[in-house]
C-alpha positions as CSV (number, residue, x, y, z in Angstrom):
1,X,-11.2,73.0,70.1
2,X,-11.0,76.7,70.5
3,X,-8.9,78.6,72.8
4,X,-10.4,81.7,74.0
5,X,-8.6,83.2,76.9
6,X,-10.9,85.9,77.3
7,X,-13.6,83.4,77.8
8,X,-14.7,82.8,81.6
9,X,-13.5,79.3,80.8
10,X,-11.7,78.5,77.6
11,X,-11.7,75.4,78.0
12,X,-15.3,74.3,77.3
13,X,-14.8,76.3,74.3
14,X,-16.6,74.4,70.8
15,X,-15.3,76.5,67.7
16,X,-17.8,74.5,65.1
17,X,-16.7,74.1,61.4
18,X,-17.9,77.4,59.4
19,X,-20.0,75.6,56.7
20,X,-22.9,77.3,54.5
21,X,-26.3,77.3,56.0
22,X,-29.5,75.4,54.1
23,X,-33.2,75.1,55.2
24,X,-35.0,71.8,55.7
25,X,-38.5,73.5,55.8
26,X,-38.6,76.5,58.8
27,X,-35.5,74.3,60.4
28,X,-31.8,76.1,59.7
29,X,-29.0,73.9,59.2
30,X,-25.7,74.6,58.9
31,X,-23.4,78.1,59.7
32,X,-24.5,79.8,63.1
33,X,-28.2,77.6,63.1
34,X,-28.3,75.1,66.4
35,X,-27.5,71.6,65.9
36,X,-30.7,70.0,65.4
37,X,-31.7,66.4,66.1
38,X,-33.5,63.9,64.0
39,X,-35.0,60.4,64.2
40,X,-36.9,58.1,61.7
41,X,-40.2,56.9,61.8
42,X,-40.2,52.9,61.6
43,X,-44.4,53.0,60.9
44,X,-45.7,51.8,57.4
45,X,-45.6,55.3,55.9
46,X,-48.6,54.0,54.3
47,X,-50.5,53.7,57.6
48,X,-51.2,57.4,57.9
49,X,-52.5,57.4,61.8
50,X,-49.8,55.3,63.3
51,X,-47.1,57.7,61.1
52,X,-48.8,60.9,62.9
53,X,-48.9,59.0,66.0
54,X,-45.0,58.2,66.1
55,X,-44.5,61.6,64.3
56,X,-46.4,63.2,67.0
57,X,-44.2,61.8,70.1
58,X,-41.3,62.2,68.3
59,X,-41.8,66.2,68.1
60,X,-43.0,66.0,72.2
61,X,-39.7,64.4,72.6
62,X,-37.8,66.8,70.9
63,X,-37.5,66.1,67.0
64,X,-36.4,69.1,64.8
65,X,-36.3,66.7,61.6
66,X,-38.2,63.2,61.1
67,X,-37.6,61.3,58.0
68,X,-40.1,58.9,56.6
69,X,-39.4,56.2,54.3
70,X,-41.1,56.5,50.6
71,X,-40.3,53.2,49.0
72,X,-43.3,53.0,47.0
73,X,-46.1,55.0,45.4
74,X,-48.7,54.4,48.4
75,X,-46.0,56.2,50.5
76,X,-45.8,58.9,48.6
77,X,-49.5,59.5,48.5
78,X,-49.6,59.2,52.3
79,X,-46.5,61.3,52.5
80,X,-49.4,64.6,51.6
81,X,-51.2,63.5,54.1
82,X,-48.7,63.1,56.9
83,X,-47.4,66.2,55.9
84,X,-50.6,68.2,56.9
85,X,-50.9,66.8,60.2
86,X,-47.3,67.7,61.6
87,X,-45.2,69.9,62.6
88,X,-41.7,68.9,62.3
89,X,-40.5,69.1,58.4
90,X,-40.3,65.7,56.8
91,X,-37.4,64.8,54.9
92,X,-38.7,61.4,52.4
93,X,-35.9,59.0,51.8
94,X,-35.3,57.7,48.4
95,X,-33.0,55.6,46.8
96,X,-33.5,54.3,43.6
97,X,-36.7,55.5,41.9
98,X,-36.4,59.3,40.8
99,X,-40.8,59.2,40.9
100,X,-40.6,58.6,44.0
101,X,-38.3,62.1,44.8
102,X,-40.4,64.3,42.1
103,X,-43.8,63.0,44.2
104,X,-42.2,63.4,47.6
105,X,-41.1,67.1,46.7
106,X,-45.2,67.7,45.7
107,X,-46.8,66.1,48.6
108,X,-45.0,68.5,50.4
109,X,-41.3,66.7,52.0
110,X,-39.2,69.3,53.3
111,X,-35.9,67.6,52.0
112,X,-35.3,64.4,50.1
113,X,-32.7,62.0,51.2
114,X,-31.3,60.8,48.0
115,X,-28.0,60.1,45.8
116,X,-28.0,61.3,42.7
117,X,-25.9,58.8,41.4
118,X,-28.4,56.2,42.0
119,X,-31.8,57.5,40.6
120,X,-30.6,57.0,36.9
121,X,-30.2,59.2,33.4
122,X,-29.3,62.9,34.1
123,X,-32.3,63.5,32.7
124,X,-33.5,62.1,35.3
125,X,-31.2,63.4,37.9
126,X,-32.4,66.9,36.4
127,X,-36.2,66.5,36.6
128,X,-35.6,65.8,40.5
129,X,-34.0,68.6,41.0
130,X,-36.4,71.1,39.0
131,X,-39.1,69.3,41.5
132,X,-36.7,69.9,44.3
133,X,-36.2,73.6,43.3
134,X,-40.0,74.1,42.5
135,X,-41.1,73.0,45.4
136,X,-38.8,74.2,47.8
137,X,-36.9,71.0,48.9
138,X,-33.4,70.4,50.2
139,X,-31.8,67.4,49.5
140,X,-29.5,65.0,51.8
141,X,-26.7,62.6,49.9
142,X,-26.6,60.0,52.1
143,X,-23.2,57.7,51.7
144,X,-23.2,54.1,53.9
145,X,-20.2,51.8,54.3
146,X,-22.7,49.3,53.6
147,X,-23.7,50.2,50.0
148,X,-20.9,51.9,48.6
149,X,-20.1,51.8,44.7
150,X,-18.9,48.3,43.4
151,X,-16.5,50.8,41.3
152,X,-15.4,52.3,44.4
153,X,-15.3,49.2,46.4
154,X,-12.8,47.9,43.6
155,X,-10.6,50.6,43.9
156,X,-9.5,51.0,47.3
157,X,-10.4,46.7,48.4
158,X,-12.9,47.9,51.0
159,X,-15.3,50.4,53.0
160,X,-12.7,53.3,54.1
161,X,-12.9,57.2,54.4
162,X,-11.1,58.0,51.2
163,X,-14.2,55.9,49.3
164,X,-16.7,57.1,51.5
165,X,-15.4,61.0,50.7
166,X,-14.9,60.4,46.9
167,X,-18.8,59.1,46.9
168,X,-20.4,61.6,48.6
169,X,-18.3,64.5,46.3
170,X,-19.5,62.5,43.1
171,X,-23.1,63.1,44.5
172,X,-22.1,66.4,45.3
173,X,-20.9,67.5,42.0
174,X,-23.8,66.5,40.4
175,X,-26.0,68.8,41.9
176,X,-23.6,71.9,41.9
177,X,-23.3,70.7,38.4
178,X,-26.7,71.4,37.9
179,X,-27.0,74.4,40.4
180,X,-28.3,72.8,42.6
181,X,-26.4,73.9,46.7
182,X,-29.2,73.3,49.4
183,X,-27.8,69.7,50.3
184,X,-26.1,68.5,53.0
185,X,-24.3,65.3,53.0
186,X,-23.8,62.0,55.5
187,X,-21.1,59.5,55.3
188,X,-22.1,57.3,57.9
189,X,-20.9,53.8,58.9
190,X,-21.8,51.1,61.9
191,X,-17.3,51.4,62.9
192,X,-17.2,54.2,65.2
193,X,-13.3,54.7,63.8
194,X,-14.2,54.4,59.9
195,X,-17.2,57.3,60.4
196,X,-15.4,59.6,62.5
197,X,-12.3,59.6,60.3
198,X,-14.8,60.0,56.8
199,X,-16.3,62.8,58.5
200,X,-13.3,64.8,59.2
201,X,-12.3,64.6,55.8
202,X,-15.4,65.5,54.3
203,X,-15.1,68.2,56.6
204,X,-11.9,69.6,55.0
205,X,-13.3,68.9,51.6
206,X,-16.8,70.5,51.3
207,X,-18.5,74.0,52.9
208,X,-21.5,72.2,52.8
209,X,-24.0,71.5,56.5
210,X,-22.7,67.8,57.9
211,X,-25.2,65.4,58.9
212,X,-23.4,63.2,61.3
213,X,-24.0,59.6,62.8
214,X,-22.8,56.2,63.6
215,X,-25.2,54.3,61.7
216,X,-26.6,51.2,63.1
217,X,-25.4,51.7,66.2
218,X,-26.8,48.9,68.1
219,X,-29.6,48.5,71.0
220,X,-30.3,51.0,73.2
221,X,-27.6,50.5,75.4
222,X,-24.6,49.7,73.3
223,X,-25.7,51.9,70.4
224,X,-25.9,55.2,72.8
225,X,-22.1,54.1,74.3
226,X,-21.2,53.9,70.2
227,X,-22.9,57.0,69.5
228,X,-22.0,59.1,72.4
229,X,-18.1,58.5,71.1
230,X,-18.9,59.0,67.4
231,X,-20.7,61.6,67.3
232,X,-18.9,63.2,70.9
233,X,-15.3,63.3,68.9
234,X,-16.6,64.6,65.7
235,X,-18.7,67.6,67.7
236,X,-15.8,68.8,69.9
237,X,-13.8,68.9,67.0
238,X,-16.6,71.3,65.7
239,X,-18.0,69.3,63.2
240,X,-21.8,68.3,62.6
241,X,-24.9,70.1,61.6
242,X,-27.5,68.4,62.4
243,X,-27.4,64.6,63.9
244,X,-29.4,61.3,64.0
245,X,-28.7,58.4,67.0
246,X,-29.1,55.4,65.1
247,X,-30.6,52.9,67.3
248,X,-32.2,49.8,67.4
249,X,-34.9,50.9,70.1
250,X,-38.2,52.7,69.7
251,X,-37.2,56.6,67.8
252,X,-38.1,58.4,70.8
253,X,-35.2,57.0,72.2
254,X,-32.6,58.5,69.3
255,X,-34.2,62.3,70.2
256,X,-33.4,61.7,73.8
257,X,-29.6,60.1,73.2
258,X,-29.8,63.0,70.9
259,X,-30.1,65.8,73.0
260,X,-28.3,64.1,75.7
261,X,-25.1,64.1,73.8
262,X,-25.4,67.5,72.8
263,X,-26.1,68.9,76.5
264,X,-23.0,67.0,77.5
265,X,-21.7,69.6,75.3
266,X,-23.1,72.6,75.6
267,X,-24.0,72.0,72.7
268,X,-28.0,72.1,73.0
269,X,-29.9,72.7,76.1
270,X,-33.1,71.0,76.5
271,X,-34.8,69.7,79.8
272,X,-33.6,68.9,83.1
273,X,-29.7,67.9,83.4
274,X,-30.0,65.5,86.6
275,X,-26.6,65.5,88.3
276,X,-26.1,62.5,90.3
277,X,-23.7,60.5,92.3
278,X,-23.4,56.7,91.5
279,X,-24.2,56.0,95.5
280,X,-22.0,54.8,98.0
281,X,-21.8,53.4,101.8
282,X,-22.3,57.4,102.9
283,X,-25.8,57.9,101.1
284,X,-28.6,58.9,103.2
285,X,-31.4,57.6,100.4
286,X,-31.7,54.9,97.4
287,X,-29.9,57.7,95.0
288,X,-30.4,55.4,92.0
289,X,-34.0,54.6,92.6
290,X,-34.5,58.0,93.3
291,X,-33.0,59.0,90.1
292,X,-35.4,56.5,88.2
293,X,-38.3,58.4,89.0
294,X,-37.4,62.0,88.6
295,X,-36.2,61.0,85.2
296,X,-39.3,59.6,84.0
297,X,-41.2,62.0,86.3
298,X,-39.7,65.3,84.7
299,X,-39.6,63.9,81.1
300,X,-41.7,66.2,80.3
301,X,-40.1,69.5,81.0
302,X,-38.4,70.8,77.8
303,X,-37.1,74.1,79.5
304,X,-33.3,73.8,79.6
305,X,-32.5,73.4,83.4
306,X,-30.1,71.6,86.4
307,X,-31.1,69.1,89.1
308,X,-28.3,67.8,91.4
309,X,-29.2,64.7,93.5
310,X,-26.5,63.4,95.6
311,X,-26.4,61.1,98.9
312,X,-24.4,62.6,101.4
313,X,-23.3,65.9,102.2
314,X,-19.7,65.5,100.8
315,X,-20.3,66.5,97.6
316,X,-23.7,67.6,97.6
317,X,-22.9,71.0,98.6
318,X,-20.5,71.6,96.0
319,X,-22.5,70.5,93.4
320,X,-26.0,72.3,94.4
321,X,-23.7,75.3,94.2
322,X,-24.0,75.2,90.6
323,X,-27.7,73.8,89.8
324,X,-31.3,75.5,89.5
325,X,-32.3,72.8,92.3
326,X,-30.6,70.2,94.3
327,X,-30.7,67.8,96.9
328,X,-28.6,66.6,99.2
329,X,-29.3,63.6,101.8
330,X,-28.2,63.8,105.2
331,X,-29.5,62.2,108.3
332,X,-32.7,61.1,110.4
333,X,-34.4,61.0,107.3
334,X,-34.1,64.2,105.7
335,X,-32.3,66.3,103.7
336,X,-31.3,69.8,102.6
337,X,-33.2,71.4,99.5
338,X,-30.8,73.9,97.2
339,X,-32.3,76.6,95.2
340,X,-29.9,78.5,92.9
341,X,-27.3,77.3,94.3
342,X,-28.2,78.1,98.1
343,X,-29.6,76.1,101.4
344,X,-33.3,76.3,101.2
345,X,-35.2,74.6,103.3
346,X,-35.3,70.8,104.7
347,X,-37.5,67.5,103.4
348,X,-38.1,64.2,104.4
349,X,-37.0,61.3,102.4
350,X,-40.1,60.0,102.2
351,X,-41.7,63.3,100.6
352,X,-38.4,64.5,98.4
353,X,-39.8,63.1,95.1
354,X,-43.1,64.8,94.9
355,X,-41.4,68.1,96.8
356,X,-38.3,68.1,94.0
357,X,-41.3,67.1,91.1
358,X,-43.3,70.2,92.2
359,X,-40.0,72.8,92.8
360,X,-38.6,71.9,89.0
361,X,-42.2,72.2,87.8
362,X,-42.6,75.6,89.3
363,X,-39.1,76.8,88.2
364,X,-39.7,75.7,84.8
365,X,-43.3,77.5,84.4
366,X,-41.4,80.5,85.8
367,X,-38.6,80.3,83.2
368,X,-41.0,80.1,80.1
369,X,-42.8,83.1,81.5
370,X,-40.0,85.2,81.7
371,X,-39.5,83.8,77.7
372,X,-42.7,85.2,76.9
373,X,-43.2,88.2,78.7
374,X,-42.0,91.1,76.8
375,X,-40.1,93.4,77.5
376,X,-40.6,96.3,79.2
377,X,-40.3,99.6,77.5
């Protein structure tokens, strides 16, 4: 973590690791580009509509980068299909069959996730990459704990960082060896201790972008407390490029645990930060039913914003001071409405969820028109 003491405060300060930048279709990753999230699709790629259909909520949610599984040669024929009707570049994951990365790169994938090592002759290795280069794809090397090298696993007894590192830098050399340098590489494991400490080496031993996660995190629950440390260490130490919540939930979930850790951050800002006391004897409403429903109620709202809800008028002041809107409960029903950070005006209980619904709405439409509107000369 940086240091800054001309900063206001130097202490939230996130110097990221300086690595080269790449493009995975019109999405930057890498150097000064924002940390984008990611997610899978868990559809038949094959099934083209239910593909677009997850694709599609997965780019409401959020998604900079979906990756679609291409197993087979029906996926990769659907692959030019899905392609057309999304937004959000595709990156095709491969394993073993080097067809299956030459016909991902011409149906149109923005980036193949693939090792090298694994798809064969070099030959073979080669004709990839030419498809790669002709069709304007980037390529992720993708190292697991769970399928490391036998040779590897040999040499050092078990899954650990120095094996993880020396795999993905034997995928790596490959394609420098063959001029190939819009990658970016993962070394990804389900041990929270055994990723974090890969990744920092890798960090130290390549320039190239850093894809983090904890892979196979877990349910929803456990997997976003797994994550949230995983990926929470690695970025406040400035490392990470672009990341993907492994979880064992429906994929919108992974954009939302996504962005979440990042806004704990600073990282990202995307949609309303609620700010909310856990509830106590003083509250003068049901905060954590209240909280429910302007979660789901405001899901919607992608422009980067701050909602305090608190029960009692200890805190509540306080924090209101520093959020676009608050609330703060109080007696005979009611309760004091904050608006940048000052005493607004009063609502009942009873009517606060629809009144705070509407207030964010309006603030948000008001934010995105100041986006758009240009300047005046």
């Amino acid at each position: 973590m940086m240091t800054d003491h001309t900063h206001v405060r130097p202490w939230r300060m996130i110097e990221r690791r300086k690595s080269r930048k790449i493009r995975v279709g019109k999405v930057e990753v890498g150097g000064d580009a924002p940390i984008s999230v990611q997610s899978m699709t868990n559809t038949r790629t094959h099934d083209v509509d239910a593909t677009v259909r997850q694709i599609h909520a997965l780019e409401e949610a959020g998604a900079d980068i979906v990756r679609v599984s291409c197993p087979d040669v029906d996926s990769t024929v659907a692959l030019k299909e899905i392609v057309r009707q999304v937004n959000v570049p595709i990156v095709a994951d491969i394993h073993f069959h080097y067809k299956r990365g030459i016909e991902a790169a011409m149906a149109g994938a923005a980036c193949l996730r693939i090792n090298p090592g694994n798809i064969g002759s070099p030959e073979r290795v080669r004709e990839v990459i030419k498809a790669a280069k002709d069709y304007g794809c980037s390529m992720r090397i993708g190292v697991n704990a769970g399928s490391l090298e036998k040779e590897l696993l040999e040499k050092y007894g078990e899954p650990c960082p120095d094996a993880m590192v020396e795999s993905a830098l034997f995928h790596a050399n490959i394609l420098r060896d063959n001029d190939f340098h819009e990658f970016k590489i993962s070394v990804k494991a389900s041990d929270v201790f055994l990723t974090v400490a890969a990744y920092q080496a890798l960090a130290d031993a390549i320039d190239c972008p850093l894809h983090i996660g904890v892979t196979e995190a877990g349910p929803l629950r456990t997997g976003t407390i797994k994550s949230a440390i995983g990926l929470g260490n690695l970025l406040w130490a400035g490392i990470g490029d672009t990341i993907r919540v492994s979880l064992a939930a429906d994929p919108v979930e992974e954009i939302k645990v996504g962005f979440d850790i990042l806004k704990s951050l600073g990282l990202r800002h995307r949609g309303v930060n609620i700010i909310a006391c856990p509830s106590c004897a003083r509250q003068g409403f049901n905060v954590i039913e209240t909280v429910a429903k302007l979660e789901e109620r405001l899901a919607h709202i992608a422009t980067p914003m701050s909602l305090s809800i608190i029960g009692c008028v200890v805190n509540g002041p306080g924090e209101a001071l520093y959020t676009d809107v608050g609330f703060t409960g109080g007696g005979a029903g009611a309760g004091m409405v904050y608006m940048a950070g000052k005493p607004d005006h009063k609502v009942s209980n009873d009517d606060m969820i629809e009144h705070i619904v509407g207030l964010v709405e309006a603030h948000a439409a008001k934010q995105s028109e100041i986006e758009t509107t240009p300047e005046a000369v």
